[in-house]
N, C-alpha and C positions, 0 to 999 in steps of 0.2 A: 182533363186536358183543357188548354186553353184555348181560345178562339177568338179570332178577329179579323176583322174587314180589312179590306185592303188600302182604307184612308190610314191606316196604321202603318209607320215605319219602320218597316224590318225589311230584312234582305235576304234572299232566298236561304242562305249559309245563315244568319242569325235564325229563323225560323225553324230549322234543320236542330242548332246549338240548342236551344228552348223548346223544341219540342211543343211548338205553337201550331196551331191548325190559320189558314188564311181562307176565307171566303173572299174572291173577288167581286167587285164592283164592274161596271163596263162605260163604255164611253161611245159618242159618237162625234167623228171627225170626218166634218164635208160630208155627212151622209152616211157614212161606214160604222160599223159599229164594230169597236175593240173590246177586249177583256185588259182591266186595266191589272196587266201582268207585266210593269217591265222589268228583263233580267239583268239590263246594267243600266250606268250612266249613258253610255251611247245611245240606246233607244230612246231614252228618256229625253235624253237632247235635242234627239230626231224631232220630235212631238212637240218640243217648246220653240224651233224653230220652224216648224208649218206654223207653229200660233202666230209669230210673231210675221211668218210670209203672209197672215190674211185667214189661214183657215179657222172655220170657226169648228169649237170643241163644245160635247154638252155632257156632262155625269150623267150613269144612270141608274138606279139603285138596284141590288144582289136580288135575284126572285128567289123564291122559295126553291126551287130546282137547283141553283148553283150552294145553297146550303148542304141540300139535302148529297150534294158529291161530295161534299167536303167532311160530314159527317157519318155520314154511311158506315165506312171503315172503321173508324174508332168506336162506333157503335156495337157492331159486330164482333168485338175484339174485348168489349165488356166495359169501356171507358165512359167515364162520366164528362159532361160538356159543360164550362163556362165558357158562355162567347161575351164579348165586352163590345157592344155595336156602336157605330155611328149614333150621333144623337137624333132621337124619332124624330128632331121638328126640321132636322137639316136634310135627311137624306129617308125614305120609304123603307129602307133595309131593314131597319128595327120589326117594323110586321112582317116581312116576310120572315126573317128568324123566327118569330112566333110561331107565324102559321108553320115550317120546316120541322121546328119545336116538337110543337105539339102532332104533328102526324108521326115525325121519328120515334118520338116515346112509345106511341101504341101498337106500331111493326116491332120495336126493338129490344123496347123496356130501357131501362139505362135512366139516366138524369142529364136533361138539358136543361140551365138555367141559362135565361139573356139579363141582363145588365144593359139599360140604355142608362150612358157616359152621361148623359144632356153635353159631350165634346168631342173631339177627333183629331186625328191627324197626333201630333208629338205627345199629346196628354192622354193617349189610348196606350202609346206606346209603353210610357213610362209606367201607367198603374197595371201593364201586364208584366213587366218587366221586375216589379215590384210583386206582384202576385207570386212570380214563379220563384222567387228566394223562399215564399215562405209556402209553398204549395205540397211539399213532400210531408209536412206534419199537418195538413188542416185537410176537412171535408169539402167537396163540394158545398154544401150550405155555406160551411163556418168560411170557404173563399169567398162567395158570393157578400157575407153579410160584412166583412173587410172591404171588399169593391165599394158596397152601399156607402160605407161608412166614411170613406177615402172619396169621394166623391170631388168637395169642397177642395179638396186639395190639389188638385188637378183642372188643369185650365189651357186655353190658348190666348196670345194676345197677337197679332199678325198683320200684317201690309201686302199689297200685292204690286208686280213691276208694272204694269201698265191697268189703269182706272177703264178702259173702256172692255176688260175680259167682264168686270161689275157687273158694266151695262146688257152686256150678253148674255148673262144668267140673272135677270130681271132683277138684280138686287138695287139700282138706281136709276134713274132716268137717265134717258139719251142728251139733254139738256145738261142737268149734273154733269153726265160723263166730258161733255163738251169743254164746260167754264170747267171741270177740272181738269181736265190734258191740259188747258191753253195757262192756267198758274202753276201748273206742272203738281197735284196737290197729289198726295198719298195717302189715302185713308186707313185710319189706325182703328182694328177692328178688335174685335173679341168675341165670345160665344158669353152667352147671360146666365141667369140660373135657369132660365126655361129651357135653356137648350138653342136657340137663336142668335143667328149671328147678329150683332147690334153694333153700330161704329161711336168710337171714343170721343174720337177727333180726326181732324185734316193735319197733313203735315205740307210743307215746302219741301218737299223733294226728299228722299231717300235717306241720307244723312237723317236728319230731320224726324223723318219717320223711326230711324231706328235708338235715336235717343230719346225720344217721347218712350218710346215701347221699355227700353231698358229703364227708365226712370219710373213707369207703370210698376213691374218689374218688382224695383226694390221697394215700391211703397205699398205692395200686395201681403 
């Protein structure tokens, strides 16, 4: 089977279609801590407008326990596990898979391999998506050594609506975030070969941003 975090895009009915296992991620907003489960666009909207009222939001990575529900089942049932993680340098989840890994193996027996992407979000999506056409004739191994291989070809390039959420997940100074609201600038980011998010460039507003990205894009 296949596995993946919840920085992956799928919908409760796509995961259902594919026969994908989700390990969730959690979050904390104003103090509260969620499981980042939402089941439509309404929820999700909810969330993006407290961000936008003030509230502040922080990720926080899957422990070993929320793997260990997710895998249990299919363990018991004789299923082998690829999970396809967040990349180790973005988000903690990748060890905790390990550590889950390696305890589930020695109650269970079974094969759990992890794959750290070094990416996430729509490029997890696609190379699980890509795994599962050709998953019914290939081993556990021979998928994992596909993932490996397919690596390179899988990527994000991405902008965000407002520069000071940045500032709030320490990815740039308070300064930075300043002089960029006040030119209205958009940072045009990407994930590197190490696995870290690293920025392109600056754009002039949105527009801007998104044909920087699409010209990225075609010269990739």
């Amino acid at each position: 089977m296949i596995s993946v975090d919840s920085s992956a895009c799928f919908s409760n009915r796509e995961l259902k279609e594919y026969g994908f296992l989700m390990v969730h991620l959690s979050y904390t907003l104003d103090g509260h801590e969620y499981v980042d489960a939402f089941e439509n666009d309404s929820q999700k909207q909810v969330f993006y407008d407290a961000l936008s009222a003030g509230s502040l939001a922080q990720s926080s990575k899957a422990n070993p326990e929320s793997f260990r529900k997710v895998w249990e089942q299919p363990l018991r049932s004789g299923a082998d596990i690829l999970h396809l993680s967040l990349s180790s340098k973005v988000s903690g989840s990748y060890e905790s898979a390990c550590q889950a890994a390696k305890e589930l193996t020695i109650e269970y027996g079974g094969k759990i391999e992890i794959v750290d992407t070094g990416t996430g979000s729509f490029a997890i999506t696609a190379l699980a998506l890509d795994l599962a056409r050709l998953r019914d004739n290939k081993t556990i191994d021979e998928a994992k050594h596909i993932a490996m291989q397919s690596l390179n070809e899988y990527n994000l390039i991405f902008t965000v609506g407002d520069i000071k959420y940045l500032r709030r997940g320490g990815r740039i100074s308070h300064i930075k975030a300043l002089l960029g609201g006040l030119l209205h600038l958009k940072p045009v980011l990407f994930i590197n070969e190490e696995g870290r998010i690293e920025l392109i460039t600056n754009a002039r507003g949105m527009r801007q941003a998104m044909e920087l990205m699409t010209q990225k894009m075609k010269n990739s």
